[in-house]
KEDREN-732162 format. One record per residue (C-alpha): residue number from 1; residue in three letters; z, y, x. Coordinates in steps of 0.02 Angstrom, whole numbers. Layout:
<atoms>
i / aa / zz / yy / xx
NUM / ALA / Z / Y / X;
...
</atoms>
This chain:
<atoms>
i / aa / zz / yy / xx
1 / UNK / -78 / -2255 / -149;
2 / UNK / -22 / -2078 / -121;
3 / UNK / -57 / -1994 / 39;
4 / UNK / 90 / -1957 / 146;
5 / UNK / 20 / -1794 / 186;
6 / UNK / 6 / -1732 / 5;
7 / UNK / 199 / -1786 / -18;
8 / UNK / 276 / -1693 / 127;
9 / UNK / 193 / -1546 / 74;
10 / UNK / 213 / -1555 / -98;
11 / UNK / 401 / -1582 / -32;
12 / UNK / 366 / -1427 / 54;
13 / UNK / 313 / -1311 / -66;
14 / UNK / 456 / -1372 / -198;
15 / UNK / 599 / -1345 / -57;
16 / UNK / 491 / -1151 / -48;
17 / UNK / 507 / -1128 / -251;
18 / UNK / 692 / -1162 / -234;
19 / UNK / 726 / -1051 / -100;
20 / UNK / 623 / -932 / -203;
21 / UNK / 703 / -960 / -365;
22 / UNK / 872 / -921 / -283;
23 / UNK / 810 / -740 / -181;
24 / UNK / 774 / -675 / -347;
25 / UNK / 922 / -756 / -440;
26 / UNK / 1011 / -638 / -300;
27 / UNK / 917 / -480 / -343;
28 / UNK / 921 / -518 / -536;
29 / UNK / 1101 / -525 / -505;
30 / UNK / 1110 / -366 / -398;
31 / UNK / 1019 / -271 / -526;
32 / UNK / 1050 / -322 / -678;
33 / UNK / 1222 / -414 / -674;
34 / UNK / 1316 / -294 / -533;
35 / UNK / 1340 / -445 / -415;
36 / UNK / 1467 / -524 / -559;
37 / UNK / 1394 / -706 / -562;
38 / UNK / 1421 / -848 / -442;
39 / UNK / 1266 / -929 / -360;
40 / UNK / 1226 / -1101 / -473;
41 / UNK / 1117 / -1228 / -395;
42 / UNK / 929 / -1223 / -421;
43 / UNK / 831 / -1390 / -470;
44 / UNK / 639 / -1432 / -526;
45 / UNK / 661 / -1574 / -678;
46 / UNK / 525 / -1648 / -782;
47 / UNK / 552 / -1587 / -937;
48 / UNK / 419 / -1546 / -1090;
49 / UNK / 536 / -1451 / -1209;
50 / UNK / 608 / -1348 / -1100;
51 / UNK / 530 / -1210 / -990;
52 / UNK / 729 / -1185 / -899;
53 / UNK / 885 / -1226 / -939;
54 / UNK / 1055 / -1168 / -880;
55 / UNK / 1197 / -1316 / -896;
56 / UNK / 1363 / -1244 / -904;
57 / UNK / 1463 / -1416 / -826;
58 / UNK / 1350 / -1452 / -683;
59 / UNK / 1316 / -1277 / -633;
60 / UNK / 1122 / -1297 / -614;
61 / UNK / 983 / -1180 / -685;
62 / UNK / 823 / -1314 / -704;
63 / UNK / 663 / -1286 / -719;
64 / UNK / 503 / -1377 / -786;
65 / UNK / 411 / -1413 / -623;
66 / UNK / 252 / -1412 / -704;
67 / UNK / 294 / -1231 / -798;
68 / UNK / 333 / -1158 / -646;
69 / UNK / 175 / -1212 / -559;
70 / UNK / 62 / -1174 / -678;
71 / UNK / 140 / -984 / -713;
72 / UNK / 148 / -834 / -640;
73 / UNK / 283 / -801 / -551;
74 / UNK / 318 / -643 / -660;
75 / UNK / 355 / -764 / -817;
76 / UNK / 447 / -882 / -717;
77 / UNK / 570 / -742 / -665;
78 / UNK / 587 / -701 / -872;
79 / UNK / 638 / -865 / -895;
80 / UNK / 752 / -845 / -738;
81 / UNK / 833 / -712 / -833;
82 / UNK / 859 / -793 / -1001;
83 / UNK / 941 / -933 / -903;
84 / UNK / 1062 / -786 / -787;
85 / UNK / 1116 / -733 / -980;
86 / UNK / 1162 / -879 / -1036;
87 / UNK / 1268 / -881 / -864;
88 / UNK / 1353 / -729 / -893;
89 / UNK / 1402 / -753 / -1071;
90 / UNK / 1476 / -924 / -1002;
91 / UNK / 1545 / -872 / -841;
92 / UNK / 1573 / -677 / -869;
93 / UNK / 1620 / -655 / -1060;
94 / UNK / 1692 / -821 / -1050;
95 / UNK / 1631 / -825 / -1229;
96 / UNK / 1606 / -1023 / -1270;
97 / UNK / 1634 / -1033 / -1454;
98 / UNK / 1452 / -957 / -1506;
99 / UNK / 1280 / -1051 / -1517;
100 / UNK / 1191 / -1008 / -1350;
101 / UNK / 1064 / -891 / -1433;
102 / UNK / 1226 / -821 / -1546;
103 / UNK / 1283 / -625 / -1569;
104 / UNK / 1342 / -601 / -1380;
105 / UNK / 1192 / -677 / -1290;
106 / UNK / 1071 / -565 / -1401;
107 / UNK / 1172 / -408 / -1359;
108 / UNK / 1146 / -456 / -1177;
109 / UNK / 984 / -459 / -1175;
110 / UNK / 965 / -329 / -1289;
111 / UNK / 1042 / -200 / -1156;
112 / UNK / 948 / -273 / -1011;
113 / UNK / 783 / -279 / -1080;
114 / UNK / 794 / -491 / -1081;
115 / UNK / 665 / -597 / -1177;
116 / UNK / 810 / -669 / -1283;
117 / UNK / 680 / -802 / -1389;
118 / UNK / 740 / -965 / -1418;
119 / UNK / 599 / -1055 / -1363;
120 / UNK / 416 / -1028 / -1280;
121 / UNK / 340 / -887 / -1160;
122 / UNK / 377 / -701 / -1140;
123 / UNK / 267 / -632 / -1255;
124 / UNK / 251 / -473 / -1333;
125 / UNK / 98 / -481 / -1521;
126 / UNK / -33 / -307 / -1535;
127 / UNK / 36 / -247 / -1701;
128 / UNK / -111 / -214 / -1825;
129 / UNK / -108 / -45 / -1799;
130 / UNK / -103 / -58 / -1603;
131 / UNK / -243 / -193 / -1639;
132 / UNK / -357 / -71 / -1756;
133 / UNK / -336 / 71 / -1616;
134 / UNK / -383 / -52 / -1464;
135 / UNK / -539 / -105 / -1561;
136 / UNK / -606 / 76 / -1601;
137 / UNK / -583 / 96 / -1417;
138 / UNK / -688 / -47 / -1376;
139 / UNK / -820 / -18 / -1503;
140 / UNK / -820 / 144 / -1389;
141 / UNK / -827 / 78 / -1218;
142 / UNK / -986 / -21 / -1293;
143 / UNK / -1081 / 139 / -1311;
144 / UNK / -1041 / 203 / -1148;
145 / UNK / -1146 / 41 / -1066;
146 / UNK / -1291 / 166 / -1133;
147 / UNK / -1420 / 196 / -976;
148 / UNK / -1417 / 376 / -1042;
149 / UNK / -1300 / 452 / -946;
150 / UNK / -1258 / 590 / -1040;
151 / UNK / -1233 / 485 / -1185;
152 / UNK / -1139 / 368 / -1089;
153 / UNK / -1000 / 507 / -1006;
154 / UNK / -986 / 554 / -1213;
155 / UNK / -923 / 373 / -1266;
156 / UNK / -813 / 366 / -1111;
157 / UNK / -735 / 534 / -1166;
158 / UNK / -730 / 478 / -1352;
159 / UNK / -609 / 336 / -1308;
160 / UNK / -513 / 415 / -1193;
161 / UNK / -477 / 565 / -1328;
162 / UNK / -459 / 425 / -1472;
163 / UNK / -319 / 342 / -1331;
164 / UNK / -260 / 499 / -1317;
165 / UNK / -227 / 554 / -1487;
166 / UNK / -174 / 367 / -1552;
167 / UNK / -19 / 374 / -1420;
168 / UNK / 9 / 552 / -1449;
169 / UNK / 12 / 514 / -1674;
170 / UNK / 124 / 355 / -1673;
171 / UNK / 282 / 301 / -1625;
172 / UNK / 231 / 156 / -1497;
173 / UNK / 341 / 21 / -1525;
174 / UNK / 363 / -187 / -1452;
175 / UNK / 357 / -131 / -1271;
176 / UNK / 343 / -263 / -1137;
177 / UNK / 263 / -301 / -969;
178 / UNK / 127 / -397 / -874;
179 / UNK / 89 / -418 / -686;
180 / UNK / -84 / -369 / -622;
181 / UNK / -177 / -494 / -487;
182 / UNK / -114 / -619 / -357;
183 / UNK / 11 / -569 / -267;
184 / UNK / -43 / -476 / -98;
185 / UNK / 62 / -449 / 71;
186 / UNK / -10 / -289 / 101;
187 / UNK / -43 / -155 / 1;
188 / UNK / -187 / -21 / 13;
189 / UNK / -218 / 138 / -23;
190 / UNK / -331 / 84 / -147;
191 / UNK / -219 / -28 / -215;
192 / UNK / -105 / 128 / -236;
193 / UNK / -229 / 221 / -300;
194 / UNK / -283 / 113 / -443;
195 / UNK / -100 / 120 / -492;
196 / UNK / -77 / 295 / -501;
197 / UNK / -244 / 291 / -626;
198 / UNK / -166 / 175 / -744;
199 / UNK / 9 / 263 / -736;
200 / UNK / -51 / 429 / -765;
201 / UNK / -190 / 403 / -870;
202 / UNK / -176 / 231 / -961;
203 / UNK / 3 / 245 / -1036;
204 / UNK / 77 / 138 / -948;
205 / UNK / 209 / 141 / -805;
206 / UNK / 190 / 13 / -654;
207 / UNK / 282 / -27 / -505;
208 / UNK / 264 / -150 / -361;
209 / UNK / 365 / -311 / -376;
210 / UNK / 405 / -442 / -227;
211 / UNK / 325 / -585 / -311;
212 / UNK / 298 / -782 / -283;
213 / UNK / 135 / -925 / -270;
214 / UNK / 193 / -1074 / -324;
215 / UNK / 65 / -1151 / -284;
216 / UNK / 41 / -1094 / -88;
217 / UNK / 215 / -1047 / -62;
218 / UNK / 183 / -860 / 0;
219 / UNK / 258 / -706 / -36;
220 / UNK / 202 / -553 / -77;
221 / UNK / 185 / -389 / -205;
222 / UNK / 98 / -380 / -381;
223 / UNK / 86 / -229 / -489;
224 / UNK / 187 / -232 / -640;
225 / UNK / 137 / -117 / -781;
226 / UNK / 256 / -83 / -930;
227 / UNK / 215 / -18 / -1096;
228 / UNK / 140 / -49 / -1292;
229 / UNK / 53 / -233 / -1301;
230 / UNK / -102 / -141 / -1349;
231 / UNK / -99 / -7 / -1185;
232 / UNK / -53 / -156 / -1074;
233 / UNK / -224 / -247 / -1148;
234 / UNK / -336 / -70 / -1096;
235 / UNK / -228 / -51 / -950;
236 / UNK / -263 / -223 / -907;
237 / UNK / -435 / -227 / -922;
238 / UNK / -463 / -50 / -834;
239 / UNK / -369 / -136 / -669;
240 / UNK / -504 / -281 / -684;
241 / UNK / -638 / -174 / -703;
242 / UNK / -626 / -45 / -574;
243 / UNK / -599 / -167 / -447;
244 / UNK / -758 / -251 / -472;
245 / UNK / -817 / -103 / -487;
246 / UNK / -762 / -33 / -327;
247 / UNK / -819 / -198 / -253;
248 / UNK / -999 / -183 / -321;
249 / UNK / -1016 / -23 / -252;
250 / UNK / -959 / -54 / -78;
251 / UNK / -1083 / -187 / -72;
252 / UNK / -1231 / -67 / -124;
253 / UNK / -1164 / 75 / 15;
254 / UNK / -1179 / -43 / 127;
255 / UNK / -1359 / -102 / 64;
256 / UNK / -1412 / 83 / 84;
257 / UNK / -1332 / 124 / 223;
258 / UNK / -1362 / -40 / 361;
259 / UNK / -1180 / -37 / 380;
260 / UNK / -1162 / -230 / 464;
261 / UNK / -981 / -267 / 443;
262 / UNK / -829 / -225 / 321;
263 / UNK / -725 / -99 / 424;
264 / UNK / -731 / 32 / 327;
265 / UNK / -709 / -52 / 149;
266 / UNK / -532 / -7 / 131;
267 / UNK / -578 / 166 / 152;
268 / UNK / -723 / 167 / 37;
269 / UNK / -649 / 82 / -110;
270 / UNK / -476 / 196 / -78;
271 / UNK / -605 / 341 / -81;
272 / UNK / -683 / 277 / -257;
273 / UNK / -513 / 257 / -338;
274 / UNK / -465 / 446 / -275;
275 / UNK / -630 / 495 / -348;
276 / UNK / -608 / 386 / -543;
277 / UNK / -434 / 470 / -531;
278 / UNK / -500 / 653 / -516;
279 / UNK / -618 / 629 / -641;
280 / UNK / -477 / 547 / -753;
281 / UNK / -380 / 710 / -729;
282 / UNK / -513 / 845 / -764;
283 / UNK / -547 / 754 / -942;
284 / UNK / -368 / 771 / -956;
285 / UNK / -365 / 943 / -928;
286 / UNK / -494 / 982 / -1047;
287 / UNK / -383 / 869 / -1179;
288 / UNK / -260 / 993 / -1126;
289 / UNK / -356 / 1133 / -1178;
290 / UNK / -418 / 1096 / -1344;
291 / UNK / -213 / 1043 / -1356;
292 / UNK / -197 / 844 / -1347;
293 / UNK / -45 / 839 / -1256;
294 / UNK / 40 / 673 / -1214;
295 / UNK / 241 / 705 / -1187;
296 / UNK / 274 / 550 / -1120;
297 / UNK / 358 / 392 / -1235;
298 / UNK / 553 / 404 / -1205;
299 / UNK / 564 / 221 / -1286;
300 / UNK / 437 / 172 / -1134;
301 / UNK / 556 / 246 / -1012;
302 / UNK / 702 / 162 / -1066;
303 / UNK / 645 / -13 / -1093;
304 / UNK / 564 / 6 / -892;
305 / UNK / 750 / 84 / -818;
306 / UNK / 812 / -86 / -908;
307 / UNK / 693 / -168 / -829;
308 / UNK / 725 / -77 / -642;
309 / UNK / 886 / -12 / -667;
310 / UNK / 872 / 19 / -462;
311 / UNK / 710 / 83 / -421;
312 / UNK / 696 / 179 / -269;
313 / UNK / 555 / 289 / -217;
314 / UNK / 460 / 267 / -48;
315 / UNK / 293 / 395 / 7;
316 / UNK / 168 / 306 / 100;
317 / UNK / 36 / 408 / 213;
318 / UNK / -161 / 389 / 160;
319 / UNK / -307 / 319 / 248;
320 / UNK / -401 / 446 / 375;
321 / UNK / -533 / 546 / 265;
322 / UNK / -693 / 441 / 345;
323 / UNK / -859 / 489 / 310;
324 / UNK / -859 / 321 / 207;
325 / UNK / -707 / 357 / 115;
326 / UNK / -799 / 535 / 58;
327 / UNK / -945 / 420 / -7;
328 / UNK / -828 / 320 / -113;
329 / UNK / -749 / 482 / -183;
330 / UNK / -921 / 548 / -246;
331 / UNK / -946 / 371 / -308;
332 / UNK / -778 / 364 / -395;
333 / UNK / -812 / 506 / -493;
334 / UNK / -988 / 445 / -552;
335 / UNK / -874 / 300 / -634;
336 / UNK / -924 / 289 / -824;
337 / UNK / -764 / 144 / -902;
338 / UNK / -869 / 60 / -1019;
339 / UNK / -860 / -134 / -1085;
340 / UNK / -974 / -260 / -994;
341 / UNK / -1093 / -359 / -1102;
342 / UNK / -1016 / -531 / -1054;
343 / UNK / -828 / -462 / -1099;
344 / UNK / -791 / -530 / -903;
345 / UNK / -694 / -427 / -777;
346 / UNK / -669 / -562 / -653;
347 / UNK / -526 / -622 / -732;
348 / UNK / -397 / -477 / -711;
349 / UNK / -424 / -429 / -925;
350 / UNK / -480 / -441 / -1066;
351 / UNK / -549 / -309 / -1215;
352 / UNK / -531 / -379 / -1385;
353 / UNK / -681 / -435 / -1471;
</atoms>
């Protein structure tokens, strides 16, 4: 027999995703559709083909209850989209004599940077070159687990010049995205700080996202990076990594130090991710100098304005320059990026094998 309890809040948490699923049908249609579609009605069905579906007669956009529970909320909102296309080539174009995936729902999608598949998740394959790169990188990171620290800073450089040169000598192609964590309701300086690392030395380009839990039914922001499959995967792991990192070494400051409590964590680990970053940027500078340039990837910068066709930029002020956050600086630059034995990052990423 059920428990009463367990139903009302399941109840609960459904009646949230709905009222979710409709704030960002609102702000898909804001940003991507110009405010030209007519709210539909929102429903959770039980259905094992079908991750959504948009029903032209009823109205309703449905979705697999148990995809969206067991998804992020990132892929759930791609679906959302596919759905809102099919919606405007019904309701908009007024275009009813194609097959739903036909010439004018690819061209849709197309210009809006839509997952337009038939059939299964947002996904986005490493090409073999992309996948021959990513594992000379890795093989890389390996070495720099040497306790010689000299050799160690070497292999770290290595891969970030082989990076450097592999996005510099090919034409990146397949771009796509992937959302980074759970989603928090706060951000940090650190937070921002680890973002600016990947963006301006991972290839990649991120921005915060309002974003869902299914699960709990709270809001909140995730960082969304954008780029090659095979950057995302590096960029990915680097994210995982340097927080554990950051983590680890919080932990031992405070071993070393007697500090009791954690009241100056956020300040540390904002101070370690200023501190990776700077040591990011000198390498680059010396890339600079022996003339690796990266330019930038114009096909990157389209497919994210698809994306965020209305992204506005806000400053935010830093954290007070503590004592503690000038300890996590000079540990931040000590950071050698290498690839843990177990292959583990506490589940943020993944290197390939």
């Amino acid at each position: 027999m059920s428990n009463p309890r367990d139903a009302a809040f399941d109840a609960e948490i459904e009646a949230a995703i709905l009222r979710a699923l409709l704030t960002e049908w609102r702000a898909i249609n804001y940003t991507h559709f110009h405010s030209g579609l007519a709210a539909p009605r929102f429903e959770l069905i039980e259905h094992e083909r079908h991750l959504g579906e948009w029903r032209r007669i009823h109205r309703t956009i449905g979705f697999a209850r148990t995809f969206v529970r067991t998804h992020s909320w990132g892929v759930v909102c791609e679906v959302l989209k596919h759905e809102m296309a099919h919606q405007y080539v019904d309701e908009v174009l007024h275009i009813l004599d194609e097959t739903a995936h036909g010439p004018a729902f690819r061209k849709v999608c197309e210009r809006l940077a839509i997952d337009g598949s038939a059939s299964g998740l947002p996904t986005a394959a490493v090409d073999p070159e992309q996948d021959k790169a990513l594992r000379r990188i890795t093989r890389l990171l390996a070495l720099a687990e040497s306790p010689n620290a000299n050799e160690a800073q070497s292999a770290m450089n290595a891969a970030r010049k082989l990076m450097l040169r592999y996005n510099i000598d090919t034409l990146p192609t397949g771009h796509t995205f992937r959302q980074l964590g759970v989603p928090t309701g706060r951000l940090q300086e650190a937070d921002r700080w680890l973002a600016t690392v990947l963006g301006q030395h991972f290839f990649v380009t991120g921005i915060w996202v309002p974003s869902f839990d299914a699960n709990t039914g709270k809001t909140g922001r995730v960082l969304e990076i954008s780029g090659t499959a095979a950057n995302l995967e590096l960029a990915t792991y680097v994210h995982g990594f340097l927080k554990e990192t950051a983590e680890r070494l919080w932990k031992a400051h405070k071993r070393e130090t007697g500090i009791p409590g954690d009241r100056e964590r956020q300040r540390f680990v904002s101070g370690v991710m200023r501190g990776f970053h700077e040591k990011l940027a000198e390498g680059a500078k010396e890339s600079r100098e022996e003339g690796l340039v990266w330019v930038g990837d114009p096909k990157l910068q389209a497919y994210y304005q698809k994306r965020h066709p209305r992204v506005r930029q806000i400053r935010y002020g830093g954290n007070a320059r503590t004592e503690a956050w000038e300890h996590g600086r000079a540990a931040g630059r000590e950071i050698v990026l290498h690839k843990p034995v177990t292959g583990d990052t506490g589940g943020s990423g993944r290197l390939l094998k």
